[in-house]
C-alpha positions in Angstrom: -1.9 21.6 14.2 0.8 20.9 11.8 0.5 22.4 7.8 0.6 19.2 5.5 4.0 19.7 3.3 2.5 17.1 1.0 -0.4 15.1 0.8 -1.0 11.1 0.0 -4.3 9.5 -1.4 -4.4 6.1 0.4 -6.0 3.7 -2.0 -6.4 -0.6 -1.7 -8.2 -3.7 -2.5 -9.2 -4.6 1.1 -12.6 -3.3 2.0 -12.4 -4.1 5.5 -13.4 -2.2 8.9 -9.8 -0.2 9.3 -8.3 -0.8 5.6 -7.6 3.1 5.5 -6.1 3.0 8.8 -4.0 -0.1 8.7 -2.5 1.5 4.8 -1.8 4.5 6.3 0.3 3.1 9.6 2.0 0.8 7.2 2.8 4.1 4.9 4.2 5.7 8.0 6.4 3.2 8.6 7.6 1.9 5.4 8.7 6.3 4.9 10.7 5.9 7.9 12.9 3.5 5.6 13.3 5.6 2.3 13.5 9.1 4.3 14.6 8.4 8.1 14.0 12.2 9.3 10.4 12.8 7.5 8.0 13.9 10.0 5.0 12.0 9.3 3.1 14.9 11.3 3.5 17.4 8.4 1.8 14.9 5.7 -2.3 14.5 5.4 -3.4 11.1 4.4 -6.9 11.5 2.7 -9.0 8.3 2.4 -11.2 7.8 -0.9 -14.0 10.7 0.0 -16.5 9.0 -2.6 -18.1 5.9 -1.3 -19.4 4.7 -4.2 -15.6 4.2 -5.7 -15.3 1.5 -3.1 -17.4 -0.8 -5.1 -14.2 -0.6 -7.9 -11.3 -0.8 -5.2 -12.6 -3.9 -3.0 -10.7 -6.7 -4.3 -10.2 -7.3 -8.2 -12.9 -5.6 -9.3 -10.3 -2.2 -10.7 -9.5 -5.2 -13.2 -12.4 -5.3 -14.5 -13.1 -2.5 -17.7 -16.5 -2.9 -17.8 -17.5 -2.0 -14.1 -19.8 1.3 -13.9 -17.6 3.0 -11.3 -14.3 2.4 -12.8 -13.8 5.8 -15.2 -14.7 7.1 -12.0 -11.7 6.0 -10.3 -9.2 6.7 -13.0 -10.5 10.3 -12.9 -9.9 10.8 -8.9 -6.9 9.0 -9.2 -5.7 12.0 -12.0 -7.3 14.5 -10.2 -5.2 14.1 -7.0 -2.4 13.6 -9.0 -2.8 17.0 -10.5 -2.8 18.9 -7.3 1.0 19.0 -7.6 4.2 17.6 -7.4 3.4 17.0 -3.8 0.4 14.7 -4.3 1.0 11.5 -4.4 -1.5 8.2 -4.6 -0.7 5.1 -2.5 -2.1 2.3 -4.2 -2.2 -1.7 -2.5 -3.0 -4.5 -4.6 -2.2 -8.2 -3.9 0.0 -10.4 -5.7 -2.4 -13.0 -5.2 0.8 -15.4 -5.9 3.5 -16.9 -3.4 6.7 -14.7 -4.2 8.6 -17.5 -5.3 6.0 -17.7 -7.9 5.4 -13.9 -8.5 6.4 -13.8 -12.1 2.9 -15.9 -12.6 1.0 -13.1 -11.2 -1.1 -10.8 -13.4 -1.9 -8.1 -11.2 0.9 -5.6 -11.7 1.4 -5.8 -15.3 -2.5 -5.1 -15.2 -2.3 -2.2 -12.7 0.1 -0.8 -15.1 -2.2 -1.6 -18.4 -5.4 -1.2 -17.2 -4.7 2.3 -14.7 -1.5 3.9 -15.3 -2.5 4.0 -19.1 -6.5 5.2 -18.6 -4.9 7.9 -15.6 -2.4 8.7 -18.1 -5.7 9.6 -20.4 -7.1 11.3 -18.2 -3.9 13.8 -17.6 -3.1 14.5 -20.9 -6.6 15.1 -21.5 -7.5 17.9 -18.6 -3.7 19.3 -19.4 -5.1 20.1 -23.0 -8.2 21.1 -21.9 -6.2 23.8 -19.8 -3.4 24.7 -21.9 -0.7 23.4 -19.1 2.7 21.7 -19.9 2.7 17.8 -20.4 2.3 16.7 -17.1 1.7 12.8 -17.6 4.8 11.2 -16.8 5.9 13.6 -13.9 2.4 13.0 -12.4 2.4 9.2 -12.6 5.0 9.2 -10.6 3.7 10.0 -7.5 1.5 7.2 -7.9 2.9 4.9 -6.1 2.3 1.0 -5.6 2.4 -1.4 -2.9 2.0 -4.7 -3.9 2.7 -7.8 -1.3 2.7 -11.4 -2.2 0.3 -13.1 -1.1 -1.0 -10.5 0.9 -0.9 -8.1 2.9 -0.2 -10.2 5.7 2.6 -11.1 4.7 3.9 -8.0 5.8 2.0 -7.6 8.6 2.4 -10.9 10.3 6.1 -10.1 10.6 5.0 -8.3 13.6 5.6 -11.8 15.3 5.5 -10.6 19.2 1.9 -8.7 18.6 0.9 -11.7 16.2 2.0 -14.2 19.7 0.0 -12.7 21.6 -3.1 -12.4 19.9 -3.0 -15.6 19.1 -3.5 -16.6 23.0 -5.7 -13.3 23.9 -8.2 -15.3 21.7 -10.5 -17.4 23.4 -11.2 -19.6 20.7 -7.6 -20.2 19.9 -5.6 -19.6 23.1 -2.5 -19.8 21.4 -2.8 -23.0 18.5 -0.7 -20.6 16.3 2.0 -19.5 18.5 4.5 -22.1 17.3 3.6 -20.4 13.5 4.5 -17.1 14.6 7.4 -18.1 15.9 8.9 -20.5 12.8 8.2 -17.3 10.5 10.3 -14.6 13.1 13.0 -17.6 12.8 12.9 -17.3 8.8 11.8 -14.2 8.0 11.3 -14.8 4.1 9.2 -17.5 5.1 6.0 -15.2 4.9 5.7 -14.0 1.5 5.7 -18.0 0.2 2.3 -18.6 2.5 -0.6 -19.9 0.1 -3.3 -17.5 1.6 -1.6 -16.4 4.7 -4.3 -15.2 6.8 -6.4 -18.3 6.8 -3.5 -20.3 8.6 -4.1 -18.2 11.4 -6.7 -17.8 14.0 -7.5 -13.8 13.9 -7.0 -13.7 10.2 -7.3 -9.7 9.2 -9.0 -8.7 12.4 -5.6 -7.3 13.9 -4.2 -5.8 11.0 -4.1 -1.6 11.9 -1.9 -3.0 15.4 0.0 -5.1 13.6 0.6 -2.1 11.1 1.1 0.1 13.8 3.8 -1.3 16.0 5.5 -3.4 12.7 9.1 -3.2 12.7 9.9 -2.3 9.2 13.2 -2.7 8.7 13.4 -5.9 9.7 11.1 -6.7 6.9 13.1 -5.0 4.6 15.7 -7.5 4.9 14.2 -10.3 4.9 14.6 -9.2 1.1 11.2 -10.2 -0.2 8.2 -8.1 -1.7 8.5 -5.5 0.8 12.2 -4.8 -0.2 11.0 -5.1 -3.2 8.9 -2.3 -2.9 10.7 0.0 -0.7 13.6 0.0 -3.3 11.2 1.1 -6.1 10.2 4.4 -3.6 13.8 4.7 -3.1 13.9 5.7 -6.7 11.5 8.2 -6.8 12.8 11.1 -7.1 9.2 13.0 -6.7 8.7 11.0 -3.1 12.4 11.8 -1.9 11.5 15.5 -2.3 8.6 15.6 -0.6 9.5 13.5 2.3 12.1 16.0 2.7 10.1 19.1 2.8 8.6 16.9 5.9 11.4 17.3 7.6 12.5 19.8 10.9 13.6 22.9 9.8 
């Protein structure tokens, strides 16, 4: 068994049977694009080990100051950062906007108000409890956010060839949605404009971790939408670039 060079808390909204899984494939392959030589083998992706903090992640409820669980997740969230400056939290929220339209969108300006500032807190706070060096702004930023407009799908559903043929594996369908798939791999920005992409389709999330797992990446990336978008911010991390490259064969 490989030793984990460096280890990633998966985090997201969707609450769904194989969320963790589908984050984590994406993660793998969305690494292959800021680091091409990270071995994904010497990394250990660690779902949320609390159940209860589940009740705060599912959908828009980390917006909301006043749920009972959230101080709870601001606290794991600065724990795992605290490890090390090999610990890192992957965190998905939606856009819930088209991309054209992403400057309407609330959710990332919240992220950044309501949890960066309140993990912040929580840093500086154990750091004086211990006597350690100021730790806050090194450690939060190895938290690291994907956001996707409208949703996830919109990166997902680029996997048009897997997307094809699920569409006509599925007997209540057999393939009403294959002329879809195939408009969106002829304009490849097409996706991140979809009003509530998954409901135009007749699988909606069910297929996500194989769509995850077989996506081709960097043909996402230049489509030049939010997925570009949010590879070039992990391009910029100087924290993430390190430790992808400790991944890497001696």
């Amino acid at each position: 068994m490989s030793v984990a060079r460096c280890s990633f808390l998966v985090l997201g909204e969707d609450s769904g049977e194989g969320a963790h899984e589908t984050l984590v494939a994406l993660a793998k392959n969305i690494f292959r694009l800021v680091d091409s030589n990270y071995d994904w083998q010497h990394i250990r992706f660690e779902p949320p080990e609390d159940g209860n903090l589940r009740l705060v992640l599912r959908g828009n409820e980390w917006k909301n100051r006043n749920h009972p669980k959230r101080r709870d997740l601001m606290g794991y969230i600065a724990t795992k950062l605290l490890e090390g400056d090999r610990a890192f939290v992957i965190y998905h929220i939606d856009g819930d906007r088209r991309w054209a339209e992403r400057e309407t969108s609330e959710n990332v300006e919240k992220f950044r108000d309501f949890i960066e500032i309140d993990v912040r807190r929580f840093i500086e706070h154990r750091r004086q409890r211990s006597g350690r060096a100021a730790a806050g702004e090194l450690a939060l930023s190895q938290l690291l956010l994907l956001v996707p407009y409208y949703s996830i799908e919109a990166w997902l559903f680029q996997n048009t060839r897997a997307g094809i043929r699920f569409c006509e594996e599925n007997p209540a369908c057999r393939g009403k949605h294959v002329d879809i798939f195939r408009a969106w791999a002829d304009d490849r920005s097409a996706l991140d404009d979809v009003w509530q992409l998954k409901e135009q389709i007749c699988f909606k999330s069910r297929h996500n971790r194989q769509l995850a797992e077989s996506l081709d990446v960097e043909t996402v990336y230049y489509a030049g939408q939010s997925l570009h978008h949010a590879v070039d911010a992990l391009h910029q991390n100087a924290s993430l670039l390190a430790a992808l490259a400790a991944t890497r064969p001696a």
